[in-house]
C-alpha positions in Angstrom: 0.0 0.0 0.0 2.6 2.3 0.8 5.5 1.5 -1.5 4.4 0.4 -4.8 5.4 0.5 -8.2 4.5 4.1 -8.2 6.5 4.8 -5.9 9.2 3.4 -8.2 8.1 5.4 -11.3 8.5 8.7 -9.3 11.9 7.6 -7.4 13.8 5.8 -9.8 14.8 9.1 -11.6 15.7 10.9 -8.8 17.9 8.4 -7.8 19.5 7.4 -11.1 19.6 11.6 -11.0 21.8 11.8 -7.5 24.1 8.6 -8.6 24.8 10.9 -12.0 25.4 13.8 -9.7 27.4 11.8 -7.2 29.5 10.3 -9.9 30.3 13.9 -11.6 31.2 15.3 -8.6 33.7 12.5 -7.6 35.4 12.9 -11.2 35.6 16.6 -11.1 36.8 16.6 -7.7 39.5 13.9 -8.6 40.6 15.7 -11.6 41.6 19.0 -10.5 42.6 17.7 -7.3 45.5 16.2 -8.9 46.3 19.4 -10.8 48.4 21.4 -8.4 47.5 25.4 -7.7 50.7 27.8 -9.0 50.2 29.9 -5.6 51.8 26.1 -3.8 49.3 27.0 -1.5 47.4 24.2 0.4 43.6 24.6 1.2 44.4 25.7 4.9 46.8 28.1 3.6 44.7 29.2 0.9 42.1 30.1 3.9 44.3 31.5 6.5 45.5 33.9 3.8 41.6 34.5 2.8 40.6 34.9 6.3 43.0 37.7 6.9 42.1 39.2 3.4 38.3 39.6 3.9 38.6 40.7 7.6 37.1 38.2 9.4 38.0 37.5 12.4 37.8 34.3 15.4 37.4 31.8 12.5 39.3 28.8 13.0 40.2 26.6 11.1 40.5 22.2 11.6 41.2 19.0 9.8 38.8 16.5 9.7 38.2 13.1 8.3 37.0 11.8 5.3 36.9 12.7 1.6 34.1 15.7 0.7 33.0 16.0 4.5 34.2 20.1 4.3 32.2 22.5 6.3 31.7 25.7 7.9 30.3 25.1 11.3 28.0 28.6 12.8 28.0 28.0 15.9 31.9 27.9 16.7 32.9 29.8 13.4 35.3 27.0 12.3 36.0 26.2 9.2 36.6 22.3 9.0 38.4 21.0 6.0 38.8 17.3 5.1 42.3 16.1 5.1 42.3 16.0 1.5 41.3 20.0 1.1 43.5 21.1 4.3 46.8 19.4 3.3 47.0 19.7 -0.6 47.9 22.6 -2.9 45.5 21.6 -5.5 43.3 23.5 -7.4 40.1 21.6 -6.1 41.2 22.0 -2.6 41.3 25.8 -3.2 37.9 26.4 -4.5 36.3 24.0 -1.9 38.1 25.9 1.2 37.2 29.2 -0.7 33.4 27.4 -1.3 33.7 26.9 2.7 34.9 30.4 3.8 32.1 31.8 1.3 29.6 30.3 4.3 31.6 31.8 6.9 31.5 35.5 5.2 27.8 34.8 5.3 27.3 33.9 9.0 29.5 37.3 9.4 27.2 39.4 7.6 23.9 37.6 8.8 23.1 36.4 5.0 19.0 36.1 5.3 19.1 32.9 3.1 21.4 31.1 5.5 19.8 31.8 8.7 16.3 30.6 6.9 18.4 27.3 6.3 18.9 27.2 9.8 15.7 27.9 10.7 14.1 25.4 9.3 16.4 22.7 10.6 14.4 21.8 13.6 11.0 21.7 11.0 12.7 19.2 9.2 14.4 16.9 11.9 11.0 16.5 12.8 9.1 16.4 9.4 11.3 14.3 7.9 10.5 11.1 10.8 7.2 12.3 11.8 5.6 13.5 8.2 5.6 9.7 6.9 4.4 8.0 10.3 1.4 10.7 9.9 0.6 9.8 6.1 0.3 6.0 6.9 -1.3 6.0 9.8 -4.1 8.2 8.5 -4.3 6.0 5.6 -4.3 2.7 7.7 -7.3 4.4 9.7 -9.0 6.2 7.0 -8.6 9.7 8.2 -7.6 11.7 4.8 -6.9 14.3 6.7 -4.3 13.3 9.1 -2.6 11.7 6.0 -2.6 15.1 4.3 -1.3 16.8 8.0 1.6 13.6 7.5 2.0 15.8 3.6 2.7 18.8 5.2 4.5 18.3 7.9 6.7 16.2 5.7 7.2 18.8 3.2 9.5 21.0 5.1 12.1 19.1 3.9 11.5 20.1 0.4 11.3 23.7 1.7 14.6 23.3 3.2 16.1 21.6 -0.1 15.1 24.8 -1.9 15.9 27.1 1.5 19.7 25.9 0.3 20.0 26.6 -3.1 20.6 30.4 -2.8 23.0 29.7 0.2 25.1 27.4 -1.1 25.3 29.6 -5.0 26.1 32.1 -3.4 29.0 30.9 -1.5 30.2 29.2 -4.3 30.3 32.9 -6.4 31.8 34.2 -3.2 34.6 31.5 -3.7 35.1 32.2 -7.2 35.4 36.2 -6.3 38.1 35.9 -3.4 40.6 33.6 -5.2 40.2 35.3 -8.3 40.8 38.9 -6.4 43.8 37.4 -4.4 45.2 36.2 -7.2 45.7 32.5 -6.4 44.0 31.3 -9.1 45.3 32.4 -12.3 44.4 31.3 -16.1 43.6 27.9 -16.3 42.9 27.5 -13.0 39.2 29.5 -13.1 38.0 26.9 -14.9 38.7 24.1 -12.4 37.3 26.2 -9.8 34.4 26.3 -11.8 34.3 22.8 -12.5 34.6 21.7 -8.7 32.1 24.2 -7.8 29.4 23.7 -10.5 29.8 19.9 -9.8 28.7 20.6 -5.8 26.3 22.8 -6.7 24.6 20.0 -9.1 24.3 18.0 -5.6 21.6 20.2 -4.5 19.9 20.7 -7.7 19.8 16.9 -7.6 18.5 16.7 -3.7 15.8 19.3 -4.7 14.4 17.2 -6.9 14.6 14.1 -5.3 12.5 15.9 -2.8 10.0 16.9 -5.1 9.5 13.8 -6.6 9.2 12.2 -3.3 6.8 15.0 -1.8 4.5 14.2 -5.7 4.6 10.6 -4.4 3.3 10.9 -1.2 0.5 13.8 -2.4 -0.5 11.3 -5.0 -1.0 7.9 -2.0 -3.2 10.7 0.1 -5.0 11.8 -3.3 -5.9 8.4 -4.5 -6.7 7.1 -1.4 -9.4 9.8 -0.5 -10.3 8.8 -4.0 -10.7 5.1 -3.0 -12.5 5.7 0.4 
C-alpha cells in the first residue's frame, strides 16, 4: 500500500539523478585535485590567507576526516576542511576551502538565506520522521486528513532543499570572487574552480528534486486514497 510500483516510477529518476550527480562530482573533484594550484598553497593556507584578506576575524580553522566531508560550522565559526582539502595545494582543494569560507562570510554578515536554512532545521528533523508515520497512519485508519497533516508536515524538507540553493550559489560565487581577487587562481585555474564548484552545486539541484518527486509521491497515496475511500 505504501510502497508500490509508483513509488518506483517517481523515485527511480531521482535516484539514477543523485548517482549521475554523485559520480560527476567524484570525477571533477578527482581531476583538479591532482592538478596542483601555481600559488603552492594548500587549502588551509589558501584560507588562513583569505581569512585575513576579507577581515574576518575568530574563525578557526580544523582537519577532519574523510573525503568531501568540508564545512563551515555557525556556531563555533570554524571552518573544518577534510584532510584532502587542508593538506593539498591543488586547485580543487582551493575552491572547496574558498566554497567553505564563502559560508563563513555569510554567518558574518547575517546572509537572510542562510539563517532561513537554519531555521528550518528543527522543522525538518522532525518532518522528515514524523511526516511519513502521519501519512500512513491516517491512511491505515482512514482519516484523509491526518494523511494530508503527514504531507505537510513532511514537506518541510522540500522547503529546506530549496531554502539551500541560494546559500550554497552564493557561497560558491563568493569563492570564485576571493581567489580570483587574491590572485591564487590564475588562467587555467578558473575553470577548475568552476568545474569543482558547478559539480557541488549540481548535488543540490539533484537533492531538490529528489524531494520533489518524493513529496509528488506521497500527495498522489493521500490523493488516491481519498479517492478510493
Amino acid at each position: 500500500m505504501f510502497f508500490n510500483t509508483g513509488y518506483l516510477i517517481y523515485m527511480i529518476p531521482a535516484f539514477i539523478l543523485m548517482a549521475a550527480t554523485s559520480w560527476y562530482v567524484k570525477s571533477a573533484y578527482s581531476k583538479w585535485s591532482q592538478v596542483r594550484a601555481r600559488s603552492g598553497m594548500t587549502g588551509a593556507m589558501a584560507a588562513q590567507r583569505l581569512i585575513a584578506a576579507s577581515g574576518l576575524y575568530g574563525i578557526q580553522i580544523q582537519p577532519i576526516a574523510g573525503e568531501l566531508t568540508d564545512n563551515y560550522d555557525p556556531r563555533t565559526k570554524t571552518l573544518n576542511l577534510s584532510q584532502g582539502v587542508a593538506n593539498s595545494p591543488s586547485v580543487a582543494a582551493l575552491a572547496i576551502a574558498a566554497h567553505e569560507l564563502g559560508h563563513a562570510m555569510q554567518d558574518a554578515e547575517d546572509y537572510f538565506p542562510l539563517r532561513l536554512r537554519a531555521a528550518l532545521v528543527p522543522a525538518v528533523n522532525i518532518g522528515s520522521n514524523l511526516g511519513w508515520v502521519l501519512i500512513m497512519v491516517g491512511l491505515f485508519i482512514g482519516i484523509t486528513q491526518l494523511a494530508w497533516l503527514g504531507v505537510i508536515v513532511f514537506s518541510a524538507g522540500t522547503v529546506f532543499a530549496l531554502a539551500t540553493l541560494p546559500v550554497e550559489f552564493d557561497a560558491s560565487a563568493r569563492a570564485r570572487r576571493l581567489l580570483a581577487d587574491s590572485g591564487l587562481i590564475s588562467g587555467d585555474e578558473a575553470s577548475g574552480v568552476s568545474n569543482v564548484l558547478n559539480a557541488a552545486a549540481l548535488t543540490y539541484v539533484a537533492a531538490l528534486i529528489t524531494s520533489v518527486m518524493q513529496l509528488l509521491y506521497f500527495v498522489s497515496l493521500v490523493g488516491g486514497g481519498r479517492r478510493r475511500s
